[in-house]
C-alpha positions as CSV (number, residue, x, y, z in Angstrom):
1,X,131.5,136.8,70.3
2,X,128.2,135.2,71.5
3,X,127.6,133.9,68.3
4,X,131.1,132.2,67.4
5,X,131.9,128.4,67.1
6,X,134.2,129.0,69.6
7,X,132.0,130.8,72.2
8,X,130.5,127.4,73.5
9,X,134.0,126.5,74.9
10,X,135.0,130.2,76.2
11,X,131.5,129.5,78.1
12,X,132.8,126.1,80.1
13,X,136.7,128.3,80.3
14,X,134.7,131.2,82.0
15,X,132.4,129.2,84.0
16,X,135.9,127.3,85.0
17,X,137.5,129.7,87.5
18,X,133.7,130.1,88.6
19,X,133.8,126.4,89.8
20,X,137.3,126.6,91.1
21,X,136.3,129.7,93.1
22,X,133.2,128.1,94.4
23,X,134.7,124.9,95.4
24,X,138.1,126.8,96.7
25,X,136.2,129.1,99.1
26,X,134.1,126.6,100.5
27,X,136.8,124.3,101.0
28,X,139.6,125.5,102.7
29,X,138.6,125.7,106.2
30,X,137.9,121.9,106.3
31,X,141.8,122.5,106.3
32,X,142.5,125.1,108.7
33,X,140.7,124.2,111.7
34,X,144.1,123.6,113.6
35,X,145.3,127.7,112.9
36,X,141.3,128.8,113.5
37,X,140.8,126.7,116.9
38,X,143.5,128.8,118.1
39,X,141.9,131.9,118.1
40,X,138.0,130.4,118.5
41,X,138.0,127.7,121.1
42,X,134.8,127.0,120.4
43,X,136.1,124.3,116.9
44,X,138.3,122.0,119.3
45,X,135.8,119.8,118.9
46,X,135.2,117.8,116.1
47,X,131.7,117.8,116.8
48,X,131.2,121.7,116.7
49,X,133.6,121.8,113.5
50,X,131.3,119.2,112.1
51,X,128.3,122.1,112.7
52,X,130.1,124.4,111.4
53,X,130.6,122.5,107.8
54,X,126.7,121.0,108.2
55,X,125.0,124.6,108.3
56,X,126.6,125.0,105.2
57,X,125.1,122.4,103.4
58,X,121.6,122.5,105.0
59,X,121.5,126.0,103.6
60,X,122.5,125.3,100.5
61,X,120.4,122.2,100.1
62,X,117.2,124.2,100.8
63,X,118.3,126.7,98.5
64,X,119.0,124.5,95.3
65,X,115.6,123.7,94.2
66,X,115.1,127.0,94.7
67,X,117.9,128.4,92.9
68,X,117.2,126.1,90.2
69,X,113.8,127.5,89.0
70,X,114.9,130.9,89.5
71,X,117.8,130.1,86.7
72,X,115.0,128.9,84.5
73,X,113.3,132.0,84.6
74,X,116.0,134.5,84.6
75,X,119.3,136.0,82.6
76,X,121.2,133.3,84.0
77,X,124.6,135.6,83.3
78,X,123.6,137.7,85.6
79,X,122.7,134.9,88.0
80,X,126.1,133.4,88.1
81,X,128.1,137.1,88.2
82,X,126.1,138.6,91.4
83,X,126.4,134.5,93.0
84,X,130.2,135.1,93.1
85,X,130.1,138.5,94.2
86,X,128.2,137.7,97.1
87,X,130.1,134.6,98.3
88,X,133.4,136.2,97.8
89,X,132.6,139.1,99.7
90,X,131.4,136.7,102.3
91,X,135.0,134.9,102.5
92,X,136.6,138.2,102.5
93,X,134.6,138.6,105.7
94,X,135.4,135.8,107.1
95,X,138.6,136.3,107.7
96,X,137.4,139.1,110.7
97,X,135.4,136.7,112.3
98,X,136.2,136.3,115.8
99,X,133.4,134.0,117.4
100,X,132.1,130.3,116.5
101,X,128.8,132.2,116.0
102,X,130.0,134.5,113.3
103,X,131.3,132.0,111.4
104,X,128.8,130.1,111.9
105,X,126.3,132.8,110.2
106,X,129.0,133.4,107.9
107,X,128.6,129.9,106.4
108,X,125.4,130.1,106.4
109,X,124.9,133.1,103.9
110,X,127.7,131.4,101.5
111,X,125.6,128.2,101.3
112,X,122.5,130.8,99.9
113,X,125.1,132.3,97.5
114,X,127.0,129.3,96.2
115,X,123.7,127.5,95.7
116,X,122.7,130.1,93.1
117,X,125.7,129.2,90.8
118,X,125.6,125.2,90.1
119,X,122.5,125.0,88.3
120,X,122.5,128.2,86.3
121,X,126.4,127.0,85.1
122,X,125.4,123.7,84.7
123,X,122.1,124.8,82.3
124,X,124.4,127.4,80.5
125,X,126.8,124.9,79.4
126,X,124.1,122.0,78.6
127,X,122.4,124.6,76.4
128,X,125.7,125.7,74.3
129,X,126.9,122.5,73.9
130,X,125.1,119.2,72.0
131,X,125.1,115.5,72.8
132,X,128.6,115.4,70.7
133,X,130.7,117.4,73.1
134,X,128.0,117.9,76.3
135,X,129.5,115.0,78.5
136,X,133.3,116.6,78.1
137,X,132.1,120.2,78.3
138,X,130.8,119.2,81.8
139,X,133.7,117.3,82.6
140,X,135.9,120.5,81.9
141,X,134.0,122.6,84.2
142,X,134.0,120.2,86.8
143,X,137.4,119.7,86.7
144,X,137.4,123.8,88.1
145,X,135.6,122.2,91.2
146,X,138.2,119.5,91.6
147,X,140.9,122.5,91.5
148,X,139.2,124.5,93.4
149,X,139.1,121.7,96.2
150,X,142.8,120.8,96.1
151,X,143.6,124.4,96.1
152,X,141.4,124.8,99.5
153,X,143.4,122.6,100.9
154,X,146.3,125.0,100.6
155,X,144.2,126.9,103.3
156,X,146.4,125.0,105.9
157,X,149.2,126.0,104.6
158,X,148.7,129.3,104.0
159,X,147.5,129.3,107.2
160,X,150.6,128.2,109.0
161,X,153.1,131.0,106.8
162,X,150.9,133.7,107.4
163,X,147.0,133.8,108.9
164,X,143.9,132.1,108.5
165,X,142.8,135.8,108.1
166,X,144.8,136.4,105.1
167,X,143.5,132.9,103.8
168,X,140.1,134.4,103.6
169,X,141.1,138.0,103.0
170,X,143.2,136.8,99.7
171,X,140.9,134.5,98.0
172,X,137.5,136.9,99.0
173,X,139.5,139.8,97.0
174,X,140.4,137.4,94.1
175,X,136.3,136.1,93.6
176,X,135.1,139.7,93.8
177,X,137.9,140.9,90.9
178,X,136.7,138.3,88.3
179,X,132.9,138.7,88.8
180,X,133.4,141.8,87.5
181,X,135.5,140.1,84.6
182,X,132.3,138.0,83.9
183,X,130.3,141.1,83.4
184,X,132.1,141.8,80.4
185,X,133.0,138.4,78.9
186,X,129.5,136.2,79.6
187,X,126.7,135.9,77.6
188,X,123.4,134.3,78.0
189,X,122.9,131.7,75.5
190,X,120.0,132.8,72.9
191,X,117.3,130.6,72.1
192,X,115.5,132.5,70.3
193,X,115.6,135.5,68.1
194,X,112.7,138.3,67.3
195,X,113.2,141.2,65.6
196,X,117.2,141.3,66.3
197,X,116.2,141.2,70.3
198,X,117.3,137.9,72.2
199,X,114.5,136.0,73.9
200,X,115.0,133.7,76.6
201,X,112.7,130.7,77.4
202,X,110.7,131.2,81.0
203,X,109.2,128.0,82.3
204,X,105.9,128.3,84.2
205,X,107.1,127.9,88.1
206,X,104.6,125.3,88.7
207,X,104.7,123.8,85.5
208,X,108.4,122.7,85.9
209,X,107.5,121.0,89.3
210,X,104.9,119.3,88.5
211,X,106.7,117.6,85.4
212,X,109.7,116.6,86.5
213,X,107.8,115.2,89.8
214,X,105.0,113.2,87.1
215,X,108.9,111.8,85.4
216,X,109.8,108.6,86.7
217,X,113.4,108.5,85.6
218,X,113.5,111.4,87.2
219,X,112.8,110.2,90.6
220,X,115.7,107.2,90.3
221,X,117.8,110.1,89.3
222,X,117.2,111.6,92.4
223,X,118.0,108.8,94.5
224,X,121.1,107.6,92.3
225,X,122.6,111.0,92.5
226,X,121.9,110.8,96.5
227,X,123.4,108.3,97.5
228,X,127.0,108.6,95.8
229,X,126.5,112.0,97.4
230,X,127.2,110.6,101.0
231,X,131.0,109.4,100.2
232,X,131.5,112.5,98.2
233,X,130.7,115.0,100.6
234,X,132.3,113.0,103.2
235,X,135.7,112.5,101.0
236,X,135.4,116.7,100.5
237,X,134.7,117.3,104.3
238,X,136.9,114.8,105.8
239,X,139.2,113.4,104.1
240,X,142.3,115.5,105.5
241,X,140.9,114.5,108.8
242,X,141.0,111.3,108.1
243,X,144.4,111.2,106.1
244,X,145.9,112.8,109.1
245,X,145.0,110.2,111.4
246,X,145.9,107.1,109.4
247,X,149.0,108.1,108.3
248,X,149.9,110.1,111.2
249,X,151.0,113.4,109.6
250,X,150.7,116.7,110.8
251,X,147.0,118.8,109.1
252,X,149.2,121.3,106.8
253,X,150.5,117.8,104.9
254,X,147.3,115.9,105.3
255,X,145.2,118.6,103.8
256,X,147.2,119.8,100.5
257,X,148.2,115.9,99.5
258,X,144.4,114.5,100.5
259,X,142.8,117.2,98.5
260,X,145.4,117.4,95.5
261,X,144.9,113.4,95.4
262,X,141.5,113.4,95.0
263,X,141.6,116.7,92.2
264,X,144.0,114.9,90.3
265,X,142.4,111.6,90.1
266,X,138.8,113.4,89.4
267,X,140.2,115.7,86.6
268,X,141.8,112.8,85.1
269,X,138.2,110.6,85.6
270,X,135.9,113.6,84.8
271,X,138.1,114.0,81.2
272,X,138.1,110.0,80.4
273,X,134.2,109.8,81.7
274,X,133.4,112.7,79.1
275,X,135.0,111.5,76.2
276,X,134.3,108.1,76.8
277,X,130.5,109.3,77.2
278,X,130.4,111.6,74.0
279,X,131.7,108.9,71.7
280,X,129.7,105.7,73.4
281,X,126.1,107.5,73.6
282,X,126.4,107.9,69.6
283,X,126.7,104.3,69.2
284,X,124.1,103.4,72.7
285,X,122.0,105.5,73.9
286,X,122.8,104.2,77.5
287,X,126.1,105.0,76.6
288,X,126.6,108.2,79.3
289,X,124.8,105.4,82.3
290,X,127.1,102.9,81.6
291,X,130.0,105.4,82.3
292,X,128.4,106.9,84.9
293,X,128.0,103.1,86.7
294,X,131.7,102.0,85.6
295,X,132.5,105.2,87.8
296,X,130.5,104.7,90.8
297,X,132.0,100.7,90.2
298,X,135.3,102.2,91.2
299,X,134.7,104.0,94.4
300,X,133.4,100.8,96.1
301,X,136.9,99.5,96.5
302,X,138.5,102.7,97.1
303,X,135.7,103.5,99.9
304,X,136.9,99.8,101.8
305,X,141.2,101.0,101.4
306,X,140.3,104.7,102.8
307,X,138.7,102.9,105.5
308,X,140.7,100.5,106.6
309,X,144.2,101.8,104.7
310,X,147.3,102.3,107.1
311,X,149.9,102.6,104.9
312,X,151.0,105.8,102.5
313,X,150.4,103.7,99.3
314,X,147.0,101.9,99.9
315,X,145.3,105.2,101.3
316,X,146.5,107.1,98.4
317,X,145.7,104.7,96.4
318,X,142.2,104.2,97.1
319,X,141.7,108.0,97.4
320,X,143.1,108.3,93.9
321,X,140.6,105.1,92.8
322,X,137.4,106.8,94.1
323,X,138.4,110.3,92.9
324,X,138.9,108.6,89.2
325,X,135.3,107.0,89.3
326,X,133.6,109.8,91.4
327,X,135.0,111.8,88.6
328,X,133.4,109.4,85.5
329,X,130.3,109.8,87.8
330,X,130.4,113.7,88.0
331,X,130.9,114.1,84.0
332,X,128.0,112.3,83.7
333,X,125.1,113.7,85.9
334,X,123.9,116.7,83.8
335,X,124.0,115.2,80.4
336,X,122.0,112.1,81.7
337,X,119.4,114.6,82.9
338,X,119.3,115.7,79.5
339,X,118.1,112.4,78.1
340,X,115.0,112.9,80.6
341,X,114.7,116.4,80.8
342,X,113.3,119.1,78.3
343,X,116.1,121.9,78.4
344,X,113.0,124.6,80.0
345,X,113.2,122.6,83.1
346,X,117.1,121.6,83.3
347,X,117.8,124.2,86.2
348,X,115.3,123.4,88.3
349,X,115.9,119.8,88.0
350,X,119.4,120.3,88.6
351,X,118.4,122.1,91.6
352,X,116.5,119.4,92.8
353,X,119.4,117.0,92.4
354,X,121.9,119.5,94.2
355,X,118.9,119.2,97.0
356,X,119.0,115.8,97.8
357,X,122.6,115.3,97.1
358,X,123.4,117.9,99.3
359,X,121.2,117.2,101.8
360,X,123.4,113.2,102.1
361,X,126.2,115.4,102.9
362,X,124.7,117.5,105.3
363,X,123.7,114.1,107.1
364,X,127.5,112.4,106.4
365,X,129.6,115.3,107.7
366,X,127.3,115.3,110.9
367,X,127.5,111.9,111.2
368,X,131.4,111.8,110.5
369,X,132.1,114.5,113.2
370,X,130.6,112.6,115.7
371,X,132.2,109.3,114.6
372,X,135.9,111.1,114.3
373,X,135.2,112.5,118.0
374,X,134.3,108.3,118.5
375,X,137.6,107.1,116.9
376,X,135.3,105.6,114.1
377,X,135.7,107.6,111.3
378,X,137.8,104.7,109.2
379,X,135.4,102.2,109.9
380,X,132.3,104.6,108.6
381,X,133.9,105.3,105.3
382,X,134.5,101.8,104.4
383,X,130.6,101.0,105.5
384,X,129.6,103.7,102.5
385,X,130.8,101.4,100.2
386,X,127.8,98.7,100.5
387,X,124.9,102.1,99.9
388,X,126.4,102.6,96.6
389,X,126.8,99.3,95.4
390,X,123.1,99.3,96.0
391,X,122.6,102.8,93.8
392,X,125.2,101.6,91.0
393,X,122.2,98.3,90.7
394,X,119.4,100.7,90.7
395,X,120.7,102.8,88.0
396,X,121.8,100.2,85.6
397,X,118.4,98.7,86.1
398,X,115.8,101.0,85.4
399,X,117.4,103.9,83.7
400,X,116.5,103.6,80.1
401,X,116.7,107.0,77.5
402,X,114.6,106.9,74.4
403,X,117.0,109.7,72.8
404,X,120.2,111.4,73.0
405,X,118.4,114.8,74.3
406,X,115.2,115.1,75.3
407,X,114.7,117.8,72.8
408,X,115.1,115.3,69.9
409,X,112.6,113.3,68.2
């Protein structure tokens, strides 16, 4: 099955309910902090829920460079099975946690666990697919995120009809019953072939460092896929919050029609932004960066209405504007690496990327708890709009691919 047409596409529909899963069990308790606060007094705050979500990210920031050369150097299969196993199990757990400090630990073991996954499923799909299909392959898979984020917000929901345990209980049970699925359906892609036995490319650990740090581009990739990461992680972390305060709804409606507004727009974005990327780069190389910036274009407006939006229609609105762009922006991220990046050292700069974007959000969802606990929270969104605008310039400036893969000549 490895070795069929087909298989590169099975790959991105495998790797799918991997991203929805990862995205899904992260998310929903951004949504049920009205059920949990109940029962641990300790997230009445805003400020200690804001902790809470930041320990995450920390943890998984530290571990993404890390996870990233490890991919590089290992069966990434096996990688991406035993990630899911452990975070699931780790959501199942969650649900008998009883004190702020046990969660709080709890959150911290998923960010080690989910940070293994990204860039091993992100190199496994570059590697099966070529320039002609990479950008939409990508935008498949992270359409599974985008799921997996609107179905977190069901969390609240859930929540109310039953428990916030059996929130946690359900969806741990689910993660652990397909990583075993994976062991039998996921292959590692071969690059090479000696005497019938499948060899897989190791890059020196040093090596890989010290290249991608020596690579320019590389460096305004970092900071390009920054930036954009501070209104991202902040749309992911707070956005409910924030929709339930504008509009005045009650947490259970905030959080399933802010998150499913967001997942639809990005799914449709992250599809357009692939295609559009596929078929432009054939005719321009700069093809995937001008769809990247037309993206991050998009979520400048949008962050000024979620700001300052009052009304039902302007705040969806502008949620479903920046979810469209952030969505041309997400398709895009990997296969731009590509142009810059041999495929030995893809993982680890992918790590790297997931490092600094997710140490933004670390920052932003800090920064936001405090400013919801201030009665700011509006006016801080909008003020992300002027950063990006200053990364969308930076971008269209000085990134500038010699080929359509690095690999080519």
């Amino acid at each position: 099955m490895g070795d069929s047409k087909k298989y590169p596409w099975v790959v991105v529909a495998l790797l799918w309910v991997v991203a929805l899963l990862n995205y899904m069990d992260r998310q929903m308790l951004s949504t049920m902090k009205p059920s949990m606060m109940t029962d641990i007094s300790e997230l009445q705050t805003a400020t200690n829920f804001g902790y809470l979500m930041a320990i995450f990210l920390w943890i998984y920031g530290f571990m993404s460079p890390i996870s990233g050369i490890i991919a590089d150097r290992v069966n990434r299969k096996w990688l991406i099975v035993g990630s899911l196993f452990v975070w699931s199990g780790v959501t199942f757990a969650m649900g008998y946690a009883t004190t702020f400090n046990q969660l709080y630990w709890l959150r911290a073991i998923m960010g080690v666990s989910e940070a293994l996954y990204i860039p091993a499923g992100l190199a496994l799909i570059a590697d099966y697919h070529s320039d002609k299909t990479r950008s939409l392959a990508i935008g498949i898979h992270m359409t599974g995120l985008y799921m997996g984020q609107a179905l977190g917000g069901f969390g609240a929901t859930i929540a109310a009809q039953f428990s916030w345990q059996e929130a946690f209980h359900s969806f741990g049970i689910i993660g652990i019953v397909y990583s075993l699925i994976l062991i039998l359906f996921l292959k590692e892609k071969r690059a090479a072939r000696s005497s019938g036995k499948t060899i897989i490319e190791k890059s020196s650990l040093f090596k890989g460092i010290g290249v991608l740090f020596t690579n320019i581009s590389f460096w305004i990739i970092l900071f390009y896929f920054a930036i954009p990461s501070l209104p991202g992680w902040g749309v992911k972390n707070w956005l409910p919050t924030l929709f339930s305060e504008n509009l005045n709804i009650d947490m259970a409606k905030a959080g399933p029609l802010s998150t499913i507004t967001i997942a639809a727009s990005s799914f449709i974005g992250v599809i357009f932004g692939g295609v559009l990327s596929d078929k432009w780069v054939q005719k321009n190389l700069r093809g995937r960066i001008y769809t990247s910036a037309i993206g991050l274009g998009l979520t400048i407006p949008a962050l000024m209405l979620i700001g300052f939006g009052q009304s039902l229609f302007s705040v969806i609105g502008a949620a479903f504007c920046f979810g469209f762009g952030y969505g041309m922006f997400d398709a895009n991220n990997m296969p731009i690496l590509c142009q810059f990046v041999s495929r030995k050292y893809r993982a680890t700069a992918y790590g790297l990327m997931n490092m600094v974007g997710v140490f933004a959000g670390a920052f932003i969802t800090d920064l936001l708890g405090k400013s919801t606990d201030a009665g700011n929270l509006g006016k801080d969104f909008a003020m992300l709009a002027g950063i990006v605008a200053v990364a969308l310039i930076i971008q269209l400036l000085f990134l500038r691919p010699k080929n359509k893969d690095f690999n080519e000549t």
